[in-house]
C-alpha positions as CSV (number, residue, x, y, z in Angstrom):
1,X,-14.9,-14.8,25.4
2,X,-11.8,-12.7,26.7
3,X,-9.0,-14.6,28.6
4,X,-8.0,-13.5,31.6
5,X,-6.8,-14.8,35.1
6,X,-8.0,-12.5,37.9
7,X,-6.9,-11.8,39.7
8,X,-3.7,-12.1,39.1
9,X,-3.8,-9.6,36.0
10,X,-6.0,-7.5,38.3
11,X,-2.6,-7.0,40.2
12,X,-0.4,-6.8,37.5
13,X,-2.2,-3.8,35.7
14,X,-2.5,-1.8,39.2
15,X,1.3,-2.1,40.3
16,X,2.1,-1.3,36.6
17,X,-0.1,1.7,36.4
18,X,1.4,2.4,39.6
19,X,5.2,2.3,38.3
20,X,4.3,4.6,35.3
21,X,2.6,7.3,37.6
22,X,6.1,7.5,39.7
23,X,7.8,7.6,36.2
24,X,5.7,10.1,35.4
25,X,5.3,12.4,38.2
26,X,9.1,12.5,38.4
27,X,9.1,13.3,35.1
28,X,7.1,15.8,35.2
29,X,8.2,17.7,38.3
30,X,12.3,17.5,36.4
31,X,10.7,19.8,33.5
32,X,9.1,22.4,36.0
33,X,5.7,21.5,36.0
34,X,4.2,22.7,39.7
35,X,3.9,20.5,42.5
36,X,0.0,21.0,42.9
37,X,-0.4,20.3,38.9
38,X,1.4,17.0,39.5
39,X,-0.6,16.1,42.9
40,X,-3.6,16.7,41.5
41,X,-2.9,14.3,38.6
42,X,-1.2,11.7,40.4
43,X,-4.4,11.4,42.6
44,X,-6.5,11.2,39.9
45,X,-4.7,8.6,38.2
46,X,-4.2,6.4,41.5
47,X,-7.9,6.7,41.1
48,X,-8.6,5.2,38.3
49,X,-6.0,2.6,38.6
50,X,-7.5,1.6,41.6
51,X,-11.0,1.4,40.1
52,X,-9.2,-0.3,37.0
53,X,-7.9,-2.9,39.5
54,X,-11.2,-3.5,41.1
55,X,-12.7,-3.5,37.9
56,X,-10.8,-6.6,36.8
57,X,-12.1,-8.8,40.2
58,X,-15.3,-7.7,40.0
59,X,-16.3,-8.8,36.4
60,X,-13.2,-11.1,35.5
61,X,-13.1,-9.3,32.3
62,X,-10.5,-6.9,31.0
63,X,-13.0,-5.3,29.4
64,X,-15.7,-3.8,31.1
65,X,-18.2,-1.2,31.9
66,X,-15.7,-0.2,34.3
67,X,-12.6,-0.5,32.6
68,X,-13.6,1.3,29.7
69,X,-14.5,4.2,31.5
70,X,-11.3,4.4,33.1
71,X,-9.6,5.6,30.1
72,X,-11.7,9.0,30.2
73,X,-10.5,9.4,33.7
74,X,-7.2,8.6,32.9
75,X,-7.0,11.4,30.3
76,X,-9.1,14.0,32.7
77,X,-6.0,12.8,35.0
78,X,-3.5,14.3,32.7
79,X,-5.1,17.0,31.6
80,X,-4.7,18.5,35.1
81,X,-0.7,18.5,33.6
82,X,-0.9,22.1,31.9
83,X,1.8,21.8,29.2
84,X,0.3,24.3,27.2
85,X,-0.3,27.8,27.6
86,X,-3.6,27.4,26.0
87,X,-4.6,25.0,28.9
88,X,-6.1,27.1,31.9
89,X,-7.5,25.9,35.8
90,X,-10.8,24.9,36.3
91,X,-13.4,26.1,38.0
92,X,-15.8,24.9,41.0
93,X,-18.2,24.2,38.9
94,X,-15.8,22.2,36.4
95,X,-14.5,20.0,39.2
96,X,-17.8,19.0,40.5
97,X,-19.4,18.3,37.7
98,X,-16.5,16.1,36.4
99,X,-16.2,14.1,39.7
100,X,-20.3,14.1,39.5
101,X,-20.3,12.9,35.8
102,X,-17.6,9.8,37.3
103,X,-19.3,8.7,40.7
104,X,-22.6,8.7,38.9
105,X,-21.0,6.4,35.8
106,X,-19.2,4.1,38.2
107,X,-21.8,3.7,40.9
108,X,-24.2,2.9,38.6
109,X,-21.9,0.4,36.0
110,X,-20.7,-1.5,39.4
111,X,-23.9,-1.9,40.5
112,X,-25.4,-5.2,40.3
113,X,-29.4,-6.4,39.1
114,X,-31.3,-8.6,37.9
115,X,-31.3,-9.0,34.0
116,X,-34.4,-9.7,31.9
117,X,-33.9,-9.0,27.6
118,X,-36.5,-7.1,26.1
119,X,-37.8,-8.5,22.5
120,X,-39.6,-5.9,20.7
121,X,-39.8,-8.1,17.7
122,X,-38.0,-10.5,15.7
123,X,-37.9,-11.0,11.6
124,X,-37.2,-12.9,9.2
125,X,-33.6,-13.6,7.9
126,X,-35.0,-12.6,4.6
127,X,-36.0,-9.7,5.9
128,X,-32.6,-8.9,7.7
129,X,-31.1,-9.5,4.6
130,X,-33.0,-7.3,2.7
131,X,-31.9,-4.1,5.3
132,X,-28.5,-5.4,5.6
133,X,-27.9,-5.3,1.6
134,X,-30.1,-1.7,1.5
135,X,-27.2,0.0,3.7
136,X,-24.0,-1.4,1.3
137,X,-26.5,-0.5,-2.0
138,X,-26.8,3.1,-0.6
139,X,-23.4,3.6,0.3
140,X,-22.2,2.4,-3.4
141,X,-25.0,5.0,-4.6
142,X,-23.6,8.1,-2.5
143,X,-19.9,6.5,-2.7
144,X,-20.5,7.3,-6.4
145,X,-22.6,10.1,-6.1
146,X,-19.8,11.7,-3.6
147,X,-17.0,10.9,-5.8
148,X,-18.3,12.6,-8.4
149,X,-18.8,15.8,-6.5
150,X,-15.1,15.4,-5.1
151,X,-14.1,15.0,-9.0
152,X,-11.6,12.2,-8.1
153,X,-11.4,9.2,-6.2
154,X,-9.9,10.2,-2.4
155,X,-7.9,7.2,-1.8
156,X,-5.7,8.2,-5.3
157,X,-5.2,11.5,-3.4
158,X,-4.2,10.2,0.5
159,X,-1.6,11.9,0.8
160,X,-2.6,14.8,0.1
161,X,-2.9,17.4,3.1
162,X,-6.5,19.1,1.4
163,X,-8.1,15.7,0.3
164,X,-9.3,15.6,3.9
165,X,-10.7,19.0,3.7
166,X,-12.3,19.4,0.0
167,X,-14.2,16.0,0.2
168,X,-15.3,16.7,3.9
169,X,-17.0,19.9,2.4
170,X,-19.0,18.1,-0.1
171,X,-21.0,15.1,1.4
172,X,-24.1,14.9,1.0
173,X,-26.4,15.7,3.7
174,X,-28.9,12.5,5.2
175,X,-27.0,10.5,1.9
176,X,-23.8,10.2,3.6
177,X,-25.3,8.2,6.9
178,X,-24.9,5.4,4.5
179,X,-21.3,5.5,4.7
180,X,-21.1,6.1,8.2
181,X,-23.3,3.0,9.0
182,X,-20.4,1.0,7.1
183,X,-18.3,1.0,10.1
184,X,-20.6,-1.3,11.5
185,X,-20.9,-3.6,8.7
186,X,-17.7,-6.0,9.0
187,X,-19.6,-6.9,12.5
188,X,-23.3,-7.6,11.4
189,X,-21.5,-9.7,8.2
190,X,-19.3,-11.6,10.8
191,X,-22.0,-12.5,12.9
192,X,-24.3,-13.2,10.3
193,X,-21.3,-16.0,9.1
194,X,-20.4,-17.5,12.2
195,X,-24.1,-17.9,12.6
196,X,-24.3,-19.6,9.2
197,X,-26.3,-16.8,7.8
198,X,-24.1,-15.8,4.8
199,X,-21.3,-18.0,3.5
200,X,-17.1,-17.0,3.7
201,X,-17.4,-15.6,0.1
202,X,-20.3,-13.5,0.4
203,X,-18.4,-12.0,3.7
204,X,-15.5,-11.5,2.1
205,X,-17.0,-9.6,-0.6
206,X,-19.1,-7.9,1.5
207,X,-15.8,-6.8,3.8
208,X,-13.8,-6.0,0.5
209,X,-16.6,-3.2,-0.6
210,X,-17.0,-1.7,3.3
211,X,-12.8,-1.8,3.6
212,X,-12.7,0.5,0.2
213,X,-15.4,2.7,0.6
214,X,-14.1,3.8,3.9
215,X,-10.4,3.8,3.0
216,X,-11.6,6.9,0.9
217,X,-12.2,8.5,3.9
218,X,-9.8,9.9,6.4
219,X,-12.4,9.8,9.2
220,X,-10.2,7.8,12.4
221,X,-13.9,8.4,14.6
222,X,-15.5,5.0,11.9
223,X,-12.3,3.8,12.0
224,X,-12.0,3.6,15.5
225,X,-15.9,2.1,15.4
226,X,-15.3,-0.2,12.9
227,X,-12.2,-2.0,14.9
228,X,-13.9,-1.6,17.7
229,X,-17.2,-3.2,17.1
230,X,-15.5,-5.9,14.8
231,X,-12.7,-7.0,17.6
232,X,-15.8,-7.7,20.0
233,X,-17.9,-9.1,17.5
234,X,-14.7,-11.4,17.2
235,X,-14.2,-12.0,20.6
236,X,-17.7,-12.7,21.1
237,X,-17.2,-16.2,18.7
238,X,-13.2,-16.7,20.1
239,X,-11.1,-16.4,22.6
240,X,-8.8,-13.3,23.1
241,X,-6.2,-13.3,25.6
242,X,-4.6,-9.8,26.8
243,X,-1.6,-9.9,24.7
244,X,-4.2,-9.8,21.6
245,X,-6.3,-6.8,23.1
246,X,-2.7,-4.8,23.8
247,X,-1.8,-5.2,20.3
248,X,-5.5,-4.0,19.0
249,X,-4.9,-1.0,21.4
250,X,-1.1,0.0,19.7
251,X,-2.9,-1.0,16.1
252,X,-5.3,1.8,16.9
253,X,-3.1,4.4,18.6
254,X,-0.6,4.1,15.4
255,X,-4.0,4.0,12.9
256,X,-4.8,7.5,14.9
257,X,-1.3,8.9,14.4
258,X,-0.6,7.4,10.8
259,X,-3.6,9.6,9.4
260,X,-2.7,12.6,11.7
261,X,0.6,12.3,9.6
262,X,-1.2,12.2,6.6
263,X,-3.2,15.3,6.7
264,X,-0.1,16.7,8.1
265,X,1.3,19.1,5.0
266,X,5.1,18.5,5.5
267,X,5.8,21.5,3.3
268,X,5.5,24.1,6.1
269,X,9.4,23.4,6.9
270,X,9.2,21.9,10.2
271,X,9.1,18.4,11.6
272,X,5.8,16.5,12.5
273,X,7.1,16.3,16.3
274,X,7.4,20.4,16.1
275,X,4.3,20.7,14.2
276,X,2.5,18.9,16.6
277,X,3.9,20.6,19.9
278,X,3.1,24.1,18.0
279,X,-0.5,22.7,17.2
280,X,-0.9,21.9,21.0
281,X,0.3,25.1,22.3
282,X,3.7,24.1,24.1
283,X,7.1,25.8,23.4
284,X,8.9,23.4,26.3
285,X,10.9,21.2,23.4
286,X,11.2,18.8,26.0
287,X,7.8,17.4,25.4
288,X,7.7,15.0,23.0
289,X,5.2,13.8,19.8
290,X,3.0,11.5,22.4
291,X,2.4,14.2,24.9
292,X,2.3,16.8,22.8
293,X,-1.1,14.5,21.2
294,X,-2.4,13.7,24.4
295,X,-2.1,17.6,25.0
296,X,-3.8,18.9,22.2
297,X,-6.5,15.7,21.4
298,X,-7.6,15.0,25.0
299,X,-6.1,17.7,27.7
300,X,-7.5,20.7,25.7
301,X,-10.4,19.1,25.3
302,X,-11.2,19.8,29.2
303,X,-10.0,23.6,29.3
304,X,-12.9,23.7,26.2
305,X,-15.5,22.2,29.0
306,X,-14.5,24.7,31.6
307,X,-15.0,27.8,28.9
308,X,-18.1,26.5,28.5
309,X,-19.2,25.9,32.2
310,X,-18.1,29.0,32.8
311,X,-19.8,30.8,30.0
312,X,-23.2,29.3,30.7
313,X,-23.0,29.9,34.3
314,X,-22.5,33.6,33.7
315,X,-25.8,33.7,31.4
316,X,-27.4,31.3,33.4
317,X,-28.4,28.7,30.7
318,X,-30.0,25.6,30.3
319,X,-30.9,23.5,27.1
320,X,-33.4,21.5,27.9
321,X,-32.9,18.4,26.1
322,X,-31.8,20.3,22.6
323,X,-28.0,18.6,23.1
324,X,-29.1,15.2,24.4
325,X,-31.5,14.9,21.7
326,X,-29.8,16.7,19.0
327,X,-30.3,13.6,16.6
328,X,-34.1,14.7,16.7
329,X,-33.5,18.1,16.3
330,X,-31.2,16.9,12.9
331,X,-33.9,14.8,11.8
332,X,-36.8,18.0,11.6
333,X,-34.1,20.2,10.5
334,X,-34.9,22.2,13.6
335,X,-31.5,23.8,13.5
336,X,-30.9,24.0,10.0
337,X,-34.5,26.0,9.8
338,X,-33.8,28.3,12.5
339,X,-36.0,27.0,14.6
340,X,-33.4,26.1,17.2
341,X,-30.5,28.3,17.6
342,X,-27.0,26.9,18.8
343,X,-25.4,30.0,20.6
344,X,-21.7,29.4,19.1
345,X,-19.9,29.4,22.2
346,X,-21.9,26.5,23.9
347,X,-21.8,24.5,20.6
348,X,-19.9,21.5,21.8
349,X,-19.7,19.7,18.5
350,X,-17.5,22.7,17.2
351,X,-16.1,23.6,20.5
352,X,-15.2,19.5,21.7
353,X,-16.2,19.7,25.3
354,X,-16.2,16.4,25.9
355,X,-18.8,14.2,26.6
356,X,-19.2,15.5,30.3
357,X,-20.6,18.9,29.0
358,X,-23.9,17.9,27.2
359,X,-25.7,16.8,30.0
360,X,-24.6,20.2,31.9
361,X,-25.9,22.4,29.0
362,X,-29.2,20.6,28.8
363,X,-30.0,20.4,32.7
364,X,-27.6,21.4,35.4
365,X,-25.7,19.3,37.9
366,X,-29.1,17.1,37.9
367,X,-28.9,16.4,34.0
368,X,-24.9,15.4,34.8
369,X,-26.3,12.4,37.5
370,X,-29.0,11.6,36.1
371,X,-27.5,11.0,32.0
372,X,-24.3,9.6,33.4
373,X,-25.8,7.4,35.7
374,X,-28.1,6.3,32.6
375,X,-25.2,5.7,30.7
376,X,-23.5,3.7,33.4
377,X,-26.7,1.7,33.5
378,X,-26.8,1.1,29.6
379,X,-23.2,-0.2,29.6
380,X,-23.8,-2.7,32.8
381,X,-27.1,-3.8,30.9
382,X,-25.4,-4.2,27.3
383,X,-22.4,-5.9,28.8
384,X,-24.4,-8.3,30.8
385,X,-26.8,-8.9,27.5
386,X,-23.1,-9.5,25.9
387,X,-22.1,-12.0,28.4
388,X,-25.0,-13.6,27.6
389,X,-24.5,-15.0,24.1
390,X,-26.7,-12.2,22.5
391,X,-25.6,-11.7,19.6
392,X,-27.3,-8.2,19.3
393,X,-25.2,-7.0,22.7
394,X,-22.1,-6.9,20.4
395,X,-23.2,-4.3,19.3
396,X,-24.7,-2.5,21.5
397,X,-22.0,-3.0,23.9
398,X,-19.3,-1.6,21.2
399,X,-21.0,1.5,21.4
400,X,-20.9,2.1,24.9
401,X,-17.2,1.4,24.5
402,X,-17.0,3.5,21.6
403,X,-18.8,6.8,23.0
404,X,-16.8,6.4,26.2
405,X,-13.3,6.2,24.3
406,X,-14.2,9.1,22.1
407,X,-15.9,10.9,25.3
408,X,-12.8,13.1,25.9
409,X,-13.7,14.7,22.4
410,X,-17.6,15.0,22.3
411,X,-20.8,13.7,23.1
412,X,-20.9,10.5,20.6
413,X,-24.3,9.3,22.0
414,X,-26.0,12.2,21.2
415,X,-25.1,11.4,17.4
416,X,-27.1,10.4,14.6
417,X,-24.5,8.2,13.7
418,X,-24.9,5.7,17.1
419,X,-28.8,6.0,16.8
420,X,-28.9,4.4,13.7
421,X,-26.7,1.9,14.5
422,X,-28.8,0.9,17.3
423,X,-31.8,0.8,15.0
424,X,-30.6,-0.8,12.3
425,X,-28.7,-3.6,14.7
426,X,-32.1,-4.0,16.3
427,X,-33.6,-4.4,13.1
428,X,-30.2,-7.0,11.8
429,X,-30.1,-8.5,15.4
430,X,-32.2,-8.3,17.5
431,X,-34.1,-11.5,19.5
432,X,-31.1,-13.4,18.2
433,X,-29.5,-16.2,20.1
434,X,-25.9,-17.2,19.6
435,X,-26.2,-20.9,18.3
436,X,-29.3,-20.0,16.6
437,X,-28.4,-21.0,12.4
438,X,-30.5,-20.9,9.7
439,X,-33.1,-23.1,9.2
């Protein structure tokens, strides 16, 4: 498991957070951002440090339920720093659900119970097998099928600024959850060889065939899944010290901004620093390429949420279920049909809310306690089931970190995508132990 001393590193990590907010409120207040911008931030962020801090004694893990979470508050933090004019204030109704959407997460991922597994049913490795082999059979098939709609294979075309855009426009529909459920597979196949399952070579190949499908496709979301879920998987069978998880973290920070450069069309005669400040909405030069990201990839994301809080308040409307369930409504085509209309300024797929939003939409301040604290309970649960050498937690437990790392953006576990790869690693894992080998 991860190596850490506590809480030693507990202390570390909270003076350190704590150096970098002075360096950045001064920072901040030099370029003429307002004093009550830079308060309001700088409590925020001695928040979560705190909580990050506290996070580290109570589970004597760097990562956490906790922890994780701390990241989304971290960015809600900064977004309070309006560096664009596109950025506005929030409302009332914005601030309490947010600080609703965080007590309920955190009060319910601290707290402790007793944990019992649940064992719906168990099969046979052959049977596993046969599923696990069915999901890199169908991607081949609509790998193929996709190329040949595209009329070229992507990865020949990378750095091409419209390869992202034509071959997004022609996957095909229910097909193409094959290629998403690849980010998962480098886990299973690991898991399945350190429990003996599968030999080196066949994980290898089986690696080589996921690793070139999905370089084809400039998607950093199954990226991001597929380091994430493999890096636990990893550190489920090894130990990781904190110098190891800090370099996974840069790894996947420069993976984000290497294909940002790539779909980036350097023709348009200014510099990708310029570009990306003119993207976000800031004409202060003084900002540079990292804020100017943060700005338009995370602190935008929230002045989206309060446009939407404040457009549903004025109608006075309430989902019922049709955003935390939107997988359903995707599987009976209920939108596609007509049946369910998405009114297109509470879309939060198209308008990227953030995760907080959904639960608002769907059922009020009620729906924001009572999904978050769910989610806080599904993390605790899953991360627990982790600790205990349950192999089917790495999963599970990657997603939760997942969803909550891509939270500032939308809604991930309202995705088909994640409910499949539960299924599925029920179906691959589940009822396994961790020094269980074939027989």
């Amino acid at each position: 498991m991860l190596d850490i001393k506590i809480p030693t590193s507990a202390f570390k990590a909270f003076f350190s957070l704590l150096m970098i907010l002075i360096f950045l409120c001064y920072r901040y207040l030099s370029i003429g951002i307002p004093v009550d911008q830079v308060v309001v931030f700088a409590s925020y962020f001695f928040f979560s440090s705190t909580v990050l801090a506290v996070s580290f004694i109570r589970f004597k893990d760097s990562i956490n339920p906790v922890s994780i979470y701390c990241v989304f508050v971290f960015l809600m933090s900064y977004s309070f720093i309006r560096l664009s004019f596109l950025q506005s204030s929030y409302s009332v109704d914005t601030i309490v659900l947010l600080n609703l959407s965080i007590v309920s997460y955190l009060c319910f991922a601290f707290v402790d119970y007793p944990y019992k597994p649940v064992f719906l049913f168990s099969l046979s490795f052959n049977l596993r097998r046969i599923f696990l082999y069915t999901i890199i059979l169908g991607s081949l098939i609509t790998f193929c099928i996709e190329c040949a709609l595209f009329g070229y294979l992507p990865v020949l075309h990378i750095a091409s600024a419209d390869v992202y855009i034509e071959t997004n426009a022609k996957l095909v529909p229910f097909l193409h959850y094959f290629i998403v459920l690849l980010a998962f597979i480098p886990a299973w196949s690991y898991i399945y060889y350190k429990l003996k399952f599968i030999g080196k070579t066949e994980y290898r190949v089986l690696l080589l065939i996921t690793l070139f499908i999905l370089v084809n496709y400039l998607s950093r979301q199954l990226y991001l899944l597929l380091g994430i879920t493999f890096f636990i998987a990893y550190s489920f069978f090894n130990h990781v010290n904190v110098k190891a998880i800090l370099r996974v973290i840069i790894a996947v920070f420069s993976i984000f901004m290497i294909v940002g450069y790539l779909k980036f069309n350097s023709d348009v005669g200014t510099t990708f620093s310029e570009f990306s400040r003119i993207l976000a909405g800031i004409d202060n030069d003084q900002v540079n390429i990292f804020e100017s990201t943060l700005t338009e990839y995370s602190s935008k994301r929230f002045t989206a949420l309060n446009k939407m809080v404040i457009f549903s308040d004025y109608i006075n409307y309430h989902g019922f279920g049709s955003y935390t369930f939107r997988p359903l409504l995707s599987f009976f085509l209920l939108e596609k049909t007509g049946v369910i209309e998405r009114i297109p300024d509470l879309n939060s797929e198209v308008n990227v809310g953030t995760y907080a939003i959904d639960p608002y939409l769907d059922f009020g301040f009620l729906g924001v306690i009572m999904i978050n604290a769910l989610y806080g309970f599904l993390a605790l649960r899953y991360y627990k089931q982790y600790k205990k050498s349950y192999p089917e937690a790495v999963i599970k437990f990657s997603i939760i970190v997942f969803c909550i790392l891509m939270g500032m953006f939308i809604n991930y576990f309202n995705t088909m995508l994640i409910w499949l790869g539960i299924l599925f690693n029920k179906i691959l894992l589940g009822g396994m132990q961790k020094n269980e080998e074939l027989q």
